[in-house]
C-alpha positions as CSV (number, residue, x, y, z in Angstrom):
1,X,-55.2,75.4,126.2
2,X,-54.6,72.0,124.5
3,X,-52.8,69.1,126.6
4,X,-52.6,65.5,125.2
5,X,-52.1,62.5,127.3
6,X,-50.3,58.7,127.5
7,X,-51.3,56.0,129.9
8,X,-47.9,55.2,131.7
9,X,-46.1,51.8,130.1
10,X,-47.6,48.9,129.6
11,X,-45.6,46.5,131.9
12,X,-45.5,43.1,130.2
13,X,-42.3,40.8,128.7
14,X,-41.2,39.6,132.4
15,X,-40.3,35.6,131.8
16,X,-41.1,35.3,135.5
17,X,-41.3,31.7,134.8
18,X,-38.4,29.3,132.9
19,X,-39.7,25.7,131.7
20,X,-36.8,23.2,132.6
21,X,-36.7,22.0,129.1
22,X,-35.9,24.3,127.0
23,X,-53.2,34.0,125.3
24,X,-67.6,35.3,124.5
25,X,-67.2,35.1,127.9
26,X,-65.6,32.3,130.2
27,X,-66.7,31.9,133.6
28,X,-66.3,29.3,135.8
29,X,-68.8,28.8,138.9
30,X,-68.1,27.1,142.1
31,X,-69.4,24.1,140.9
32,X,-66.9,23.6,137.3
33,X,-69.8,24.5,135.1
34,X,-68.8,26.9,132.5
35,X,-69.9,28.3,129.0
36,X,-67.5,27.7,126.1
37,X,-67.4,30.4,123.2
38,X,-65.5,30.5,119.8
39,X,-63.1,33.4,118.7
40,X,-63.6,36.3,116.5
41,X,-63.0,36.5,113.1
42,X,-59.9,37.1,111.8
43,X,-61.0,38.6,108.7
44,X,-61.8,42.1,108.2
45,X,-65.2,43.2,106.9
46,X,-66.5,46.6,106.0
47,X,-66.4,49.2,108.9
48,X,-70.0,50.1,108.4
49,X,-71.3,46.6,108.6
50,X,-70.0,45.8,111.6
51,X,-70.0,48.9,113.9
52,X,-73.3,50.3,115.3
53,X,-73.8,53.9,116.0
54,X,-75.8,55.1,119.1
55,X,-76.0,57.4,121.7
56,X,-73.3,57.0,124.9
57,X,-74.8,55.0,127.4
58,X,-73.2,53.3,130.5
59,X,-70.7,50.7,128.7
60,X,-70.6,48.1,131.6
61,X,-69.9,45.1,130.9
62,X,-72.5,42.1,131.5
63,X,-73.0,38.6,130.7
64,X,-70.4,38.6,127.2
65,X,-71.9,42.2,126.0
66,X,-71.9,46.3,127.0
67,X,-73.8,49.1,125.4
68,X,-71.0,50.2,123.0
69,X,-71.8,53.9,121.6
70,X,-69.5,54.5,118.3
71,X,-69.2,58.0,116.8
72,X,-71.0,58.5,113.3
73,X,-67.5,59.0,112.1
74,X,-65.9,55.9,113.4
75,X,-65.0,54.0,110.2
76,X,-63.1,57.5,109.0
77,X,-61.7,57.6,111.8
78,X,-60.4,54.2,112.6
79,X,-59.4,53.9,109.3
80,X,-56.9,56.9,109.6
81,X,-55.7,55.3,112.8
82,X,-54.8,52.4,111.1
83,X,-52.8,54.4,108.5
84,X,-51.0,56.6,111.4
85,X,-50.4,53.0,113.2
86,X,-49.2,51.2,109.7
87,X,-46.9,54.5,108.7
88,X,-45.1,54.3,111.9
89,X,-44.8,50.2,111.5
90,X,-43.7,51.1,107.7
91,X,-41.0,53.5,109.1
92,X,-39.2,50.8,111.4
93,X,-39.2,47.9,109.1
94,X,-42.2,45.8,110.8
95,X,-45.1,44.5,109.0
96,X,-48.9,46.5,108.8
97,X,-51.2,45.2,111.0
98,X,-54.9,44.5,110.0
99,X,-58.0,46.5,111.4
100,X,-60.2,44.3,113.9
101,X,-63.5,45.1,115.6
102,X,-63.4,43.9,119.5
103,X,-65.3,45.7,121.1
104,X,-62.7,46.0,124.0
105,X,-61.2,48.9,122.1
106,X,-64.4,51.3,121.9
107,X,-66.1,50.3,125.2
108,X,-63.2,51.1,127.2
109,X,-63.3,54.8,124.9
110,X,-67.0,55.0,126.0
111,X,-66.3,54.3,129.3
112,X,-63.3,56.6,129.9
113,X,-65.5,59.4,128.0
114,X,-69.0,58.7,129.9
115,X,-67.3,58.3,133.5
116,X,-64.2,61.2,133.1
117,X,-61.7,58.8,134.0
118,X,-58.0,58.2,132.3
119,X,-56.6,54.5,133.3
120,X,-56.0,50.8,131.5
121,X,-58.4,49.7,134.7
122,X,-62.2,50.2,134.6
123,X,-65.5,51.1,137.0
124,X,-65.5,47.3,137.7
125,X,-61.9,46.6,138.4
126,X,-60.9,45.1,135.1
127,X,-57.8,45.1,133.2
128,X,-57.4,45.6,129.2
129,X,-57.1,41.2,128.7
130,X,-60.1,40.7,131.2
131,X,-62.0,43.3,129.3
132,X,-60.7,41.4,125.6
133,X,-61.4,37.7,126.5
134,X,-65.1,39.1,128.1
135,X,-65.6,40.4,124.5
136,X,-65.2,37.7,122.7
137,X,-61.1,38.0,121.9
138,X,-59.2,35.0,121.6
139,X,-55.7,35.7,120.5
140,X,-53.6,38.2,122.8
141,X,-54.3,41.3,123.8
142,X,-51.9,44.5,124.6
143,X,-53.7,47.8,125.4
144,X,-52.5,51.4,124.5
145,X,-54.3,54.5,125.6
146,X,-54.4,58.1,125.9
147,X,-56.6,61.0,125.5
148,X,-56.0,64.8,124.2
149,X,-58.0,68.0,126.4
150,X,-59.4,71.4,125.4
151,X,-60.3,73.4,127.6
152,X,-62.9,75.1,124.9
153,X,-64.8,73.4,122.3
154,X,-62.7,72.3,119.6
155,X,-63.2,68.9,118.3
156,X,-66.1,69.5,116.3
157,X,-65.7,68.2,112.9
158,X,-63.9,64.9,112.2
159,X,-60.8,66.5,110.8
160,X,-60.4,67.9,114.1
161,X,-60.5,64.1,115.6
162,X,-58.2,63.3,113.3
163,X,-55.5,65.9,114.4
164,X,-55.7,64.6,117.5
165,X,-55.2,61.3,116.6
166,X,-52.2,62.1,115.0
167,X,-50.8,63.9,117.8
168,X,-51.5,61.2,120.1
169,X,-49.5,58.2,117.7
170,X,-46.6,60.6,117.1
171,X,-46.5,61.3,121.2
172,X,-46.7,57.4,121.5
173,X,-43.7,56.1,119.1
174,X,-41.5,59.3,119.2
175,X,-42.3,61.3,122.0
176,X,-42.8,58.0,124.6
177,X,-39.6,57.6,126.7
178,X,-40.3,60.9,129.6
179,X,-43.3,59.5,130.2
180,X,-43.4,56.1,129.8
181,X,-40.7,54.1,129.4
182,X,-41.2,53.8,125.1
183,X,-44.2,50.9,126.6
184,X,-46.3,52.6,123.6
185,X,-43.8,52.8,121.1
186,X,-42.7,49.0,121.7
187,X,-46.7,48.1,121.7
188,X,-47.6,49.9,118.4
189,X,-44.2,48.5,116.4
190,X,-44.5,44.8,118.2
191,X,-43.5,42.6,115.0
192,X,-45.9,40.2,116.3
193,X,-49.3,41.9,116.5
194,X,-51.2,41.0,113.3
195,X,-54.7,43.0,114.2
196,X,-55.6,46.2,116.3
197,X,-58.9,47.3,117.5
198,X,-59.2,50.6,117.6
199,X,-61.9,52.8,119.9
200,X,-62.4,56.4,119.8
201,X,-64.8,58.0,121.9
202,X,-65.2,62.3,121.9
203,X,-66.9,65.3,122.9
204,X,-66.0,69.2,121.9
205,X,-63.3,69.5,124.3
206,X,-61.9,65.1,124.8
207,X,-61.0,62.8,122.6
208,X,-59.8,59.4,124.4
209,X,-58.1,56.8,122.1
210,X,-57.6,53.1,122.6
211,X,-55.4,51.0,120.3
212,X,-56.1,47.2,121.7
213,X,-53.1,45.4,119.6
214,X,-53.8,41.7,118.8
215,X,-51.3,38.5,117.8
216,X,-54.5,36.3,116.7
217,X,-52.6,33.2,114.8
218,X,-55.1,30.7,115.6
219,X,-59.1,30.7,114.8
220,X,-59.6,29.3,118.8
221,X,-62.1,28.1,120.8
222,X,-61.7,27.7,124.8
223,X,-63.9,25.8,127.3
224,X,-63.8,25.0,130.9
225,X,-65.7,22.4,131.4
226,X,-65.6,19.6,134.6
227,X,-64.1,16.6,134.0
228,X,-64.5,14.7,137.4
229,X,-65.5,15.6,140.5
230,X,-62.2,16.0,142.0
231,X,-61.4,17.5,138.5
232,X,-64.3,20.8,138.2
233,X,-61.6,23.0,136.0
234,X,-60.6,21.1,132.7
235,X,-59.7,23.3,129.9
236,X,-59.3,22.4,126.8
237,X,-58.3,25.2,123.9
238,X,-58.9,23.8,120.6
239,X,-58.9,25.1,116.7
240,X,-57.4,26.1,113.5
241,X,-54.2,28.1,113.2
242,X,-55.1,31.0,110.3
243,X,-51.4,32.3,110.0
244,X,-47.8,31.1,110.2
245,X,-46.8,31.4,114.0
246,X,-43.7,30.0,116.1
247,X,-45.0,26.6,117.7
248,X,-45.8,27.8,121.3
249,X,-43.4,26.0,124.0
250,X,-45.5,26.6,127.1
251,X,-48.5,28.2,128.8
252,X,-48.0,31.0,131.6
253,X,-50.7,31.2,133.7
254,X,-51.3,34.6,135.8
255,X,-53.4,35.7,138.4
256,X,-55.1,38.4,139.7
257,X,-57.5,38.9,142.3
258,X,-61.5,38.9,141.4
259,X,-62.2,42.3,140.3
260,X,-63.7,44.8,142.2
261,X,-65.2,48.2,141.2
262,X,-63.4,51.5,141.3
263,X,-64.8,55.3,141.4
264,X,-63.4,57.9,139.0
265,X,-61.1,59.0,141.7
266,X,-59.4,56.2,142.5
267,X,-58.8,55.3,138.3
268,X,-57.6,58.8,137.9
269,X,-55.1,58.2,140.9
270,X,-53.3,55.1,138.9
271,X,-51.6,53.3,139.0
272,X,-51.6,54.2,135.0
273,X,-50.0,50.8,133.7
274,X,-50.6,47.3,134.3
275,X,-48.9,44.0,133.9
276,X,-49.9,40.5,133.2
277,X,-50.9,39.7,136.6
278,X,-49.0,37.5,138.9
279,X,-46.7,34.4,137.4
280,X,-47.9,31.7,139.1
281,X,-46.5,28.7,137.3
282,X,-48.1,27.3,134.0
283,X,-48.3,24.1,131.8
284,X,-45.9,22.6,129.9
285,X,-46.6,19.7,126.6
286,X,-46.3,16.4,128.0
287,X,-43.0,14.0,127.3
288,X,-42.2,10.1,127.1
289,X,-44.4,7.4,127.6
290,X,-46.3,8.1,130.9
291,X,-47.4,11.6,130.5
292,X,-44.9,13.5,132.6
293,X,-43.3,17.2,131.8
294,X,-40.2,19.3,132.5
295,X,-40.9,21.8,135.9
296,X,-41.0,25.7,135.8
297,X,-38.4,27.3,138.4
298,X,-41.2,28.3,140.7
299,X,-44.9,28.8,141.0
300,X,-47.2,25.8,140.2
301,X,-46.3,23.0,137.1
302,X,-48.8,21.4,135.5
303,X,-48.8,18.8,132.8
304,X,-50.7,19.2,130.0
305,X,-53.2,16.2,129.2
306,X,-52.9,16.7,125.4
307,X,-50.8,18.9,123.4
308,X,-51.0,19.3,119.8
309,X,-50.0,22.5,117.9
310,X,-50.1,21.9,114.2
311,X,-51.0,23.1,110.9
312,X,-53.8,20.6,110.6
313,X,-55.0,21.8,113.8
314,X,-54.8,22.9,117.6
315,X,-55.5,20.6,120.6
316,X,-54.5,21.7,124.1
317,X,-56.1,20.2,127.6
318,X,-54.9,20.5,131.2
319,X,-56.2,21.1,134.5
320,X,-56.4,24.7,136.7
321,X,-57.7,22.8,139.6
322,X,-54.3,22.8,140.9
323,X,-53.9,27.0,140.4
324,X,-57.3,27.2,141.9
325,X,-56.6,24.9,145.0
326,X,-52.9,27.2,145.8
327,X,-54.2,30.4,145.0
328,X,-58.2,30.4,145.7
329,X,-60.9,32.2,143.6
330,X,-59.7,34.9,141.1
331,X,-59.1,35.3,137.4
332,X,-56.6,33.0,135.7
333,X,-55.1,34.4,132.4
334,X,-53.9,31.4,130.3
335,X,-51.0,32.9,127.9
336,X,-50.0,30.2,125.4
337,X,-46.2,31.6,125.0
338,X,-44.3,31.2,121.9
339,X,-41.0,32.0,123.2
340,X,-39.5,32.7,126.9
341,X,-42.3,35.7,128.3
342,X,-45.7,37.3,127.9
343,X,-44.7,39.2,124.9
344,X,-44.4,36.0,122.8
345,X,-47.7,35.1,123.9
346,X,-50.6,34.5,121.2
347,X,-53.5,34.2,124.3
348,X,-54.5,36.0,127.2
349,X,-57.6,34.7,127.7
350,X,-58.8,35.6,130.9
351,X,-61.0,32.5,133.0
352,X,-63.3,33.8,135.7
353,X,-63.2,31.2,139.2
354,X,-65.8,32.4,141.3
């Protein structure tokens, strides 16, 4: 009569990529022109002041924003996730994490709930970091989900959300391996995610839960902007670090294919994980006089025009023209990579060539 489920395992830490030497909205147009937006807050203000309750609507996303539906009990409700999250942190020796408010988390909730779907992919084709960087997130983004089914009505009061909840972490960090290779359990006790986002989206018989898990370590803004006319794709991240972080070594830069929408049929079908998209090459900090760089082991090397990663501040430009000209119109996810693969990563901001 009950049934809970886990999305399959989140398929991230590949170091496709080895450097020789030792992660608003952001769209770019055919032309270069692009919007440049700043990152979300850090800080963590009351629930109720920041979430917005209303009745579930269609959650698509469009131009930076989506009709987001949260439950009259979301800030109970979140805030017990965040204890069942922090408990299980506690219990393996790795620090709390903070409670964030991108909206990734609770529109993908609404959407799985409105549509009847069960996937880290959406009606219009994106993935969990497309869906975090078109929301405003600038740090990195790593998506858990899963949902628990009654086949009568049963989640009717809040302490009933809760239960499931609780059924769904404990599945996630100690019941994981069968079903998905213990991709939650390494997501929810990552010593490097600082924040979580946290949707929850029900009806009397669903509840579908999203943990988005965030390393935010810099208070970032990124543009794309054109810088010549041979030049349309200059990016330039730039900002304030807000907590102590290794000093990032490279940026990985992945691609996947512009989005297109799926029906409920095809989500439900899976695949039920996803990846970083495809490695294909990245940018590495500049050396000696004249500007050159060290070469990754395949894909596409670029050097970066200005690197500077410092206490006092953040100041990081290069070009995707190159990425664009081998591998045509897509999305390009810049992660900035603190140690040798994705999971070191503290971006995936997502960059839209059309």
């Amino acid at each position: 009569m009950a049934a809970p489920y886990l999305s399959s395992a989140l398929r991230q830490g590949y170091s496709l990529l080895s450097g020789s030497s030792t992660t608003g909205l952001v769209t770019v147009t055919s032309t270069g022109q692009a919007n440049s937006t700043g990152a979300s807050s850090q800080s963590s203000p009351p629930c109720s002041s920041v979430v917005e309750v209303g009745r579930l609507e269609d959650p698509v996303i469009e131009n930076g924003s989506a009709d987001i539906a949260y439950p009259s009990d979301y800030c109970t409700l979140a805030s017990y996730a965040l204890g069942q999250i922090n408990a299980d942190r506690a219990a393996n020796g790795t620090r709390p994490v903070a409670l964030d408010y991108n909206q990734a988390a609770q529109q993908h909730a609404d959407s799985m709930l409105y549509f009847g779907y069960f996937s880290h992919y959406d009606t219009q084709g994106y993935k969990p970091y497309m869906r975090y960087t078109l929301l405003g997130g600038r740090g990195a983004d790593a998506e858990n989900v899963a949902y628990f089914y009654y086949s009568i009505p049963h989640f009717t009061s809040t302490g009933a959300v809760e239960s499931a909840i609780q059924d769904l972490e404990h599945s996630m960090v100690y019941n994981d391996s069968a079903c998905c290779n213990n991709g939650h359990k390494y997501n929810i006790l990552d010593p490097l995610h600082n924040l979580v986002s946290i949707g929850v989206a029900y009806n009397s018989t669903y509840v579908y839960f999203d943990e988005e898990f965030e390393n935010v370590y810099v208070n970032l803004t990124l543009t794309v902007a054109s810088a010549s006319s041979t030049d349309p794709y200059f990016v330039t991240l730039r900002g304030t670090p807000t907590q102590s972080v290794a000093t990032p070594n490279s940026i990985y830069i992945a691609f996947d294919d512009t989005p297109s929408p799926e029906n409920t049929s095809q989500l439900n079908a899976g695949p039920h994980e996803y990846g970083p998209g495809t490695l294909v090459g990245g940018v590495l900090p500049p050396t000696g006089l004249f500007g050159g760089c060290g070469q990754f082991s395949t894909g596409t090397t670029v050097c970066a025009k200005t690197w500077t990663f410092a206490s006092s501040g953040v100041d990081i430009a290069f070009s995707l023209a190159d990425f664009v000209r081998n591998y045509g119109p897509g999305v390009f996810t810049v992660y900035l990579i603190t140690g040798s693969s994705t999971d070191s990563a503290i971006t995936t901001i997502s960059i839209f060539v059309s």
